[in-house]
N, C-alpha and C positions, 0 to 999 in steps of 0.2 A: 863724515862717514857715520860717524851715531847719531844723527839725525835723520838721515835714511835707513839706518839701521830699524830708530824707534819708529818711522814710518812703517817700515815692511809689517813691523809687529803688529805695530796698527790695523793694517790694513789685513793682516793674515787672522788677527782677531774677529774683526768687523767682518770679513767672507766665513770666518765659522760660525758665526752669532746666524750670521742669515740662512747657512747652509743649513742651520739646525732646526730652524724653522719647524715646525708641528703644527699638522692641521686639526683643527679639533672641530666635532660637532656643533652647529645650534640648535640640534631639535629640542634641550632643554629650556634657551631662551624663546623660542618661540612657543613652544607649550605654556609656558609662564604667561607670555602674553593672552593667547588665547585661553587660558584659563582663566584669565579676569572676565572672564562672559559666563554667566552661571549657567543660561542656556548651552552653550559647548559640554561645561563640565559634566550635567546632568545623560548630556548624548555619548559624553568618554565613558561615562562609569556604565553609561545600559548597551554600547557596542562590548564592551569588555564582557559583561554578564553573559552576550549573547556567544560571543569569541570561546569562553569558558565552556559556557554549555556544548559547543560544537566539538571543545575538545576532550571533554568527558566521553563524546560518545563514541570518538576517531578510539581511544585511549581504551575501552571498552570492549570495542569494536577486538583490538588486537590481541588483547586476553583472552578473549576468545578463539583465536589463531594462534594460542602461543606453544601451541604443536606441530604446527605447518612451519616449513621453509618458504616465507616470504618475500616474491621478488616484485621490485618495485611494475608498476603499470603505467599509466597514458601518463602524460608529461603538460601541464599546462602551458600553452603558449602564450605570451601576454606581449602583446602590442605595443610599441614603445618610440615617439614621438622625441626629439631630441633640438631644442629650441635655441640655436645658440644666436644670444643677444652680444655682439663684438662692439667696442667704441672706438671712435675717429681715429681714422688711420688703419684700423685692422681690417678693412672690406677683404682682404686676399686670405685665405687661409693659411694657419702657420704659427697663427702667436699664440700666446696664453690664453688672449680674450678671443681668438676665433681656433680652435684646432682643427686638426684634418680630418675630413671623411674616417682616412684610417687609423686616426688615434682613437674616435669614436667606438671603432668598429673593435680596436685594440679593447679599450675598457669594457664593450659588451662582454667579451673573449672573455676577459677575468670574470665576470660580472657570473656569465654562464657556469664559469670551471668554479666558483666556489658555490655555487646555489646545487646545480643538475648534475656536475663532475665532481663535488666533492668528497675527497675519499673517505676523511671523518662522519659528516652526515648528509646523504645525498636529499635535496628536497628536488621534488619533480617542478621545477619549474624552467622555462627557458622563455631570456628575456628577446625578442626581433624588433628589429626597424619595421614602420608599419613602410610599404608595400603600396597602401590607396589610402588616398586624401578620404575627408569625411563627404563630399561629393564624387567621390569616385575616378578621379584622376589618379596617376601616376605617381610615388614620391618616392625619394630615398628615406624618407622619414627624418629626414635633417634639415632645417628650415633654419635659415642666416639671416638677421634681422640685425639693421643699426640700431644700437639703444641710445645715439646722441641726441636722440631728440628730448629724452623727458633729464630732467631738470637735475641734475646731482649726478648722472650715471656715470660719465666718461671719467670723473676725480675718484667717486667713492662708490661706484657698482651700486649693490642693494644691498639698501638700510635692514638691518637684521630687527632692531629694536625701535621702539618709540624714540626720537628726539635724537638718534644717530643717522649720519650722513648719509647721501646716496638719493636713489629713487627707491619708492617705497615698491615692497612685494608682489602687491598685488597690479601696479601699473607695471612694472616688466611684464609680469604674466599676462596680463592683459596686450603686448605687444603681440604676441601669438600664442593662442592655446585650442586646440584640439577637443574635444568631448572625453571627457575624462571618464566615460563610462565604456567607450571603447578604444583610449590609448588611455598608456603611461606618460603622463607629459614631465620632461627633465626638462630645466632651462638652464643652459651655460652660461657663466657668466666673468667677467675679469675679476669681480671684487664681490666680498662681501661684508660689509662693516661695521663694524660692532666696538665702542666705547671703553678702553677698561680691562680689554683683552690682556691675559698675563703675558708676560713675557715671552718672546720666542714663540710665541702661538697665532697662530690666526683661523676665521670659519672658514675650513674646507668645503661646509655642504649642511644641507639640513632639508627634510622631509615630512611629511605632514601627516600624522597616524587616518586610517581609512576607518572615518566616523560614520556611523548606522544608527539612527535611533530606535528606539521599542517595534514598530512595525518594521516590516520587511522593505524600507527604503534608505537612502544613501540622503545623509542630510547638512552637508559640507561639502559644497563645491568647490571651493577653491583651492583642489590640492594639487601636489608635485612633488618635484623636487627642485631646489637650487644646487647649483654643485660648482665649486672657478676652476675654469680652464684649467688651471697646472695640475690638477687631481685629475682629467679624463688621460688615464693612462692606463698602460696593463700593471705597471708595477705598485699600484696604489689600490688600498681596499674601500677608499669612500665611498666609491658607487656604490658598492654592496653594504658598506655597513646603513648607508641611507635607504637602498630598498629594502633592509631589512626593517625601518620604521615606517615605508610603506606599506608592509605586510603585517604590520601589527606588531614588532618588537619595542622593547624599549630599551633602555641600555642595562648593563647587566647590574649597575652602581644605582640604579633608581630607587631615588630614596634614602642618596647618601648626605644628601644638601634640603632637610625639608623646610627649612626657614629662608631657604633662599640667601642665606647670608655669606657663599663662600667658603662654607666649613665641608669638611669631605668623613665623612664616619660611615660607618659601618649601617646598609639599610637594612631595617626591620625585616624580620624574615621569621615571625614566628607561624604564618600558615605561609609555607612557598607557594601556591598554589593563586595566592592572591594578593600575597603582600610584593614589593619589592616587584621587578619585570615581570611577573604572575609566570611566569615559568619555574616547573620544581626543580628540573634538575640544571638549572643554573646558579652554584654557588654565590652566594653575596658576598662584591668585592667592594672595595673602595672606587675611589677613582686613581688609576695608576698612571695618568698621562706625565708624573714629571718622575717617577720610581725610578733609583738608580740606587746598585744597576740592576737594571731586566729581571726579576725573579723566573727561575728555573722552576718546571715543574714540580719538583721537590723541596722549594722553598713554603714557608709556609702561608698561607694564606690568615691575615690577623683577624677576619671574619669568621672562622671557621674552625682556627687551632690545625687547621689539617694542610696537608698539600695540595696546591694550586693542582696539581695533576692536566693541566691545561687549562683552567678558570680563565689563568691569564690570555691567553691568547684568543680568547672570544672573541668575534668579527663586532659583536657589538659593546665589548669594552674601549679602551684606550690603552694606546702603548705601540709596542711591533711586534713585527709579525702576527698580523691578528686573521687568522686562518679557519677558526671553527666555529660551527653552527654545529648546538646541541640537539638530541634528539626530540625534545622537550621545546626546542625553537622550532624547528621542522614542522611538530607537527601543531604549533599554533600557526603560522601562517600558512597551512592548508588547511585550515579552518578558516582562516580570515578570508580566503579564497571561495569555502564552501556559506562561507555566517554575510558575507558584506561584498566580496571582489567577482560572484562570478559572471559579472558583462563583460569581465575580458576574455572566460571562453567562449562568450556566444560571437564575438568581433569576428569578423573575415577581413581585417585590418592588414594583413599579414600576408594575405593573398593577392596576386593580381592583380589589378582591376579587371569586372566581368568584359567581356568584348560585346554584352550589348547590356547598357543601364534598364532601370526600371523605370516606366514609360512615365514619364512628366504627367503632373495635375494640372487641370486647368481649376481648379478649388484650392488657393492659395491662402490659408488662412489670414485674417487680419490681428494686428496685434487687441491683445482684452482689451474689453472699452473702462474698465473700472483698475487700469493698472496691472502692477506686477508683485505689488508686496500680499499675495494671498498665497495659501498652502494647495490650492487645487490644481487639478493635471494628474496623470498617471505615473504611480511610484514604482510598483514590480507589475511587470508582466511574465509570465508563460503559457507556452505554446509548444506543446512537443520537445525540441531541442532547446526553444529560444527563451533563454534567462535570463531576462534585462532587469535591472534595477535604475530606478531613475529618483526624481527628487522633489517634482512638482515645481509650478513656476518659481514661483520665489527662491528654492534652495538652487535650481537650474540658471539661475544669475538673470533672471529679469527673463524668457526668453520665450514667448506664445506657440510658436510652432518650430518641434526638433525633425528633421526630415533622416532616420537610421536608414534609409530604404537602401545606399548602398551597402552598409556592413554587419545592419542585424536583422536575423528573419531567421526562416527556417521551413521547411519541407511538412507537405501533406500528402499522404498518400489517399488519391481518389475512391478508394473502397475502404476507408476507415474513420470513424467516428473519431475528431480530435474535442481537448477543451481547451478556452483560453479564458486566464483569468488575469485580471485587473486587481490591483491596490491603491486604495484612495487612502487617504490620509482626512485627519481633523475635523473637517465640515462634511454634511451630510451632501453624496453628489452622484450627477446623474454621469454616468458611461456610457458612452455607445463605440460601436468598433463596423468597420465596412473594409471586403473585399475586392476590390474591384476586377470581378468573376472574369470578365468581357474583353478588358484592356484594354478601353476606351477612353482611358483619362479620368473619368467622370464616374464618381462614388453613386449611385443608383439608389432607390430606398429598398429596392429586391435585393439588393447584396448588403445589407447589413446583418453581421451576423452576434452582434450584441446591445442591449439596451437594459438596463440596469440601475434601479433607484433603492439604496437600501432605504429603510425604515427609521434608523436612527442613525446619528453622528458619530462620530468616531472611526479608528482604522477599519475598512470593510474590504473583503477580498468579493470581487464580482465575477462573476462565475456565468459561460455560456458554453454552452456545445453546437462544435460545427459537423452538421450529418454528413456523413458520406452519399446521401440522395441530394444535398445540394453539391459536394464536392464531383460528382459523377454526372451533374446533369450536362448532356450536348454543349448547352451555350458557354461553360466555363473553358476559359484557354487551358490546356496543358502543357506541362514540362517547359515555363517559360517565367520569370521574374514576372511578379503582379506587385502592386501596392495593397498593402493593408492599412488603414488608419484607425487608431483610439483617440477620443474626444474625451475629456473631462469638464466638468464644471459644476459649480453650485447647484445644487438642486431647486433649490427655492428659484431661480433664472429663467430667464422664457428657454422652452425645449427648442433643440438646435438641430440642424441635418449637416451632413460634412463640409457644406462649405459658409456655415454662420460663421462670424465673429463672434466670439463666445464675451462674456462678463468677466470673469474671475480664472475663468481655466486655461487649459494648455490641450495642444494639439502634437502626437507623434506619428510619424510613417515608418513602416517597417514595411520589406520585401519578406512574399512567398509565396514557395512555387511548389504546384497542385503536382503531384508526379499521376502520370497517366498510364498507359500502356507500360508496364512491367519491364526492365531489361533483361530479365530472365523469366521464362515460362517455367515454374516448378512442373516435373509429374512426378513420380511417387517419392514417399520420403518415409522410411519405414528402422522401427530400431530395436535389435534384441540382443538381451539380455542372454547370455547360456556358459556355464561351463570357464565363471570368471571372466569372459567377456564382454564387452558392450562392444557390439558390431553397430554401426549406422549408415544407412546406404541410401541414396537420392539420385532423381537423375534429373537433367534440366531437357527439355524438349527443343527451346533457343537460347543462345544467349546473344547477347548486344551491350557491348562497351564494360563490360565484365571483367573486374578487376581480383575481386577473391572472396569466399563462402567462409561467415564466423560463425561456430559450432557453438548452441546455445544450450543450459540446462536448466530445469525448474522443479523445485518441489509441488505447487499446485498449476502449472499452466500457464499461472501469469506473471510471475518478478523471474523473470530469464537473469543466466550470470554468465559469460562468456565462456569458454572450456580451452577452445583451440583454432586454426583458421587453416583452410585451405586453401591453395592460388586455382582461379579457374584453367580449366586444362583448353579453353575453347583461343586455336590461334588468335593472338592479339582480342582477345575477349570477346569475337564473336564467331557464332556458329549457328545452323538451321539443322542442325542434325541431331539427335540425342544424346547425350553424354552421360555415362551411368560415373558416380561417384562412391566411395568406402573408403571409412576411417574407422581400427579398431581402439580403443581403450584394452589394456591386458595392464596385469602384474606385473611383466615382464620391468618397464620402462616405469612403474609408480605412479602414473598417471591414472587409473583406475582406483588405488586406496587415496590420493587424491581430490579424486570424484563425491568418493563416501564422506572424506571428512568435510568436504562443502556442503553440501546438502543436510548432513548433522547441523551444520551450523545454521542452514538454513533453518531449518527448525526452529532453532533455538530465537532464530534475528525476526524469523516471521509474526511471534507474538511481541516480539519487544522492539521492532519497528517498522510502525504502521506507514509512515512516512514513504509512496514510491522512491521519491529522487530524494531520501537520506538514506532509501537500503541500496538504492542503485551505485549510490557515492562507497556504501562498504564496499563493493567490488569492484570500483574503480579504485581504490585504493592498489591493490597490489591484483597478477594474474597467481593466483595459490597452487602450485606443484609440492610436492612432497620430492626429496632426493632418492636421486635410485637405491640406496642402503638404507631407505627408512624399511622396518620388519614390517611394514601392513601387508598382509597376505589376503589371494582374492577371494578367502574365504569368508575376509570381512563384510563382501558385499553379498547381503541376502535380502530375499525375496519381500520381508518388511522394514528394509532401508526409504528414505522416502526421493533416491532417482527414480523421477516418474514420467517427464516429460521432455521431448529435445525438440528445438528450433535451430532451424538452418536461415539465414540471414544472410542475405547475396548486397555485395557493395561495389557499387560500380567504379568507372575511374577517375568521375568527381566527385566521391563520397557519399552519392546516394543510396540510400539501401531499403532495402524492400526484404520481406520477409514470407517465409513458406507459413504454412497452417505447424500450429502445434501437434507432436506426434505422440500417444503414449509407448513408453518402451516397454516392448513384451519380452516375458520374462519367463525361461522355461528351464 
């Protein structure tokens, strides 16, 4: 009997040792690693400078609203790829090393509710399953893949460190990854293996910070996340604390081990701002993963002299219950969003696939005749809507021609002058970019609409404009998916047409579609000022698949800021008949002193940023109402206020939109 007795103990010992288990982070081991590359380190410290600067201006930006009642705006959707590598025996879903569709969809759930639902600090961001493969197929965005084949996985998953067991990082990833400039790639995994590990711990997960060098491109392809199986759950914060080092966090203890030797102290913090997680208003803590028990709020923090007040419970510290993201975290990773990430809004990853692709090339590029370890290829491009950052061959993993044509492009409208620019990187190189107007397959030397040799070496932004007398001529197709292609390569190289083999460079496609005939016929659109109010009245003469009108305001004509939206009144969004529209602004409701204090700030942002799409990003940040008990009276708005101009913006039921003539508001 007491030797089953001392069994049971045993054994009730041995299930709590394991129950007790804690998952902890490796993004510090892995940062260690890749810090041994001085090249990395030099690309941490100038994404970080640029991260900083993007959030001096977000930061700025809001002191200057810090009269307004601020409600949050558009919500970034970011694309998200989900790679689960299961080993021998798991092909069925259900175990740890393969989970279920709906465990999956469980952890987004949390994933969402602590980023976009969180009630401490809401960041707009929301994570989806992509929708359409990088060819344009169908997916749930969850791709099952055996990992028995590479050498180590099935005993010890992925090797976290040099000379620790498993298959190494990058050959999982290599099992299936996605273009990481228009998904999130996570790969599940049963194990992750690391040497050494203290007691009662094991890596739950680790993430790879979103490295940008000095120019405006992405110079670090191989990132993700790892995360094992028994953490894809809703009751677990690793997902999130891992996307939170995919957007640029770091843990809040950073800098409490700078020797790397195991000691846990208090990290330096005499500028918050750059020392320690470069976040200010996150106190510096230790590392609390083995603290017992639990400090309370009102315990004291030995960093600080003060009370944890929640320190402790940071999503990107250690410990439980770990629930919050500071305001100071928020708003660096929507910087890292606006400074390094935003090809995940230009993605249609998330969408559909279209019901008809964009027409095949017979101009297949060939791979470079001189290799792949060169810098040339195209780094950022824009175009209207489309924000792509890319990396050039070499950082792009070896790869001559990328084909985006199903998930990034963007919209022309035929009576409007657009521009597209190009970022080269390192050596001096030649660009060229073609339309193909026709939709013949076949890039033509008439439809090229850039060609581009800067003067000297170094990062160069190439710059063309496409006329609206080419976007408007007869022969161009309308309202229909086209291919666009940019050519890069050495300049010194023999000059190339769309379907060379290039030397040194890289070839991308991108979809876009000419919009033609209008979905709405504007006629008149007239707006006045009288008596405290802004009356605005329009009438459409057709409409066609007409989905709702976004009321626009501008101090000079041209940087519009959203105001309000109306749904079209035309059944099911179409009509042949005239339809008269009026919307007033008044005191009444506060949305008129409102008005005045945008516009005030307009002012003020007009000389101090020059930047289109960094003063566009200030208004995307929040839609600015003032509450009905704010005292601004409509006597505030007068006749040398600078509301001067309204645009109506009709958007159809796939997102397209088109735009009326700018109106001045008379004022009597």
């Amino acid at each position: 009997m007491k030797k089953i007795f001392l069994q049971l103990i045993t054994f009730l010992l041995l299930a709590n040792v394991l129950y007790a288990q804690k998952p902890v982070c490796g993004f510090d081991i892995q940062q260690n690693k890749l810090r041994q590359d001085a090249n990395y380190r030099v690309l941490e410290a100038e994404t970080n400078v640029k991260i900083q600067a993007e959030v001096k201006e977000i930061i700025q930006n809001r002191k200057m609203m810090q009269n307004l009642n601020i409600i949050s705006g558009g919500v970034y959707e970011i694309p998200v790829v989900v790679h689960v590598i299961y080993k021998s025996g798991d092909a069925t879903p259900g175990s740890e090393s393969n989970p279920t569709d709906a465990k999956i969809q469980e952890a987004l759930d949390r994933l969402n509710a602590d980023f976009y639902g969180n009630t401490n600090t809401n960041t707009p961001f929301k994570f989806t399953l992509a929708k359409r493969t990088p060819t344009c197929g169908a997916t749930t965005g969850i791709n099952r893949i055996n990992g028995s084949s590479l050498s180590g996985y099935d005993a010890d998953g992925v090797a976290l460190g040099s000379g620790d067991p498993g298959a190494s990082d990058a050959d999982v990833k290599n099992l299936s990854k996605w273009p990481p400039k228009m998904y999130y790639n996570i790969w599940v995994v049963h194990k992750i293996s690391k040497t050494g590990m203290a007691a009662g711990t094991y890596i739950g997960g680790y993430a790879t910070l979103p490295i940008n060098g000095a120019g405006n491109y992405f110079t670090f392809s191989n990132e993700g996340m790892m995360i094992v199986g028994k953490q894809v759950k809703y009751n677990a914060s690793t997902l999130t604390h891992e996307i939170g080092h995919a957007m640029g966090l770091y843990h809040t203890f950073e800098g409490n081990d700078p020797l790397n030797d195991g000691s846990n102290n208090c990290p330096v913090n005499t500028n918050p701002n750059t020392d320690g997680d470069f976040v200010a208003d996150t106190d510096p803590v230790k590392n609390l993963l083995q603290v017992t028990p639990w400090p309370s709020d009102a315990t004291t923090n030995s960093c600080t002299g003060n009370p944890y007040n929640g320190a402790q419970s940071n999503i990107m510290g250690y410990g439980q219950n770990l629930t919050k993201f500071t305001t100071g975290q928020s708003t660096r990773m929507q910087a890292v969003m606006q400074a390094v990430r935003m090809g995940f809004a230009s993605s249609q990853a998330t969408l559909d696939p279209p019901t008809t692709n964009v027409k095949a090339t017979t101009q297949i590029p060939n791979n470079s005749t001189q290799g792949t370890n060169f810098y040339e290829g195209p780094c950022n491009v824009t175009l209207n809507d489309l924000k792509y950052t890319s990396y050039g061959i070499y950082y792009d993993g070896a790869i001559s021609y990328i084909d985006n044509s199903c998930n990034i492009g963007t919209h022309l409208l035929n009576n409007t002058n657009s521009t597209l620019t190009v970022t080269t990187q390192t050596n001096r190189q030649r660009v060229k970019a073609w339309i193909d107007f026709n939709n013949d397959g076949i890039f033509d030397s008439g439809e090229e609409i850039m060609n581009s040799v800067p003067i000297v070496s170094g990062d160069h932004t190439h710059s063309s404009n496409i006329l609206s007398s080419q976007l408007s001529n007869n022969l161009v197709i309308k309202n229909k998916l086209l291919r666009m292609r940019i050519m890069a390569d050495r300049a010194s190289a023999p000059d190339f047409n769309a379907g060379s083999t290039l030397v040194y460079g890289q070839t991308e496609d991108f979809w876009i579609q000419i919009d033609g005939a209008l979905n709405v016929k504007f006629g008149t659109v007239n707006a006045l000022f009288k008596a405290g109010t802004l009356q605005i009245n329009w009438n459409t003469e057709t409409e066609s698949n007409n989905d709702h009108f976004i009321i626009e305001g501008s101090k000079d004509g041209s940087n519009f800021i959203q105001l309000t939206t109306v749904k079209s009144k035309a059944e099911e969004g179409n009509s042949s008949a005239t339809i008269n529209y009026q919307i007033q602004f008044n005191s009444n409701n506060g949305t008129l002193a409102s008005i005045s204090y945008i516009f005030l700030l307009l002012i003020i942002l007009g000389a101090a940023v020059k930047n289109k799409r960094k003063l566009a990003f200030v208004f995307s940040l929040a839609f600015v109402f003032l509450v009905a008990c704010n005292k601004q009276d409509a006597q505030s708005i007068q006749s040398d206020d600078e509301i001067q101009f309204i645009r109506i913006t009709q958007v159809d039921k796939n997102g397209t939109k088109s735009m009326s003539k700018a109106v001045k508001i008379i004022k009597e």
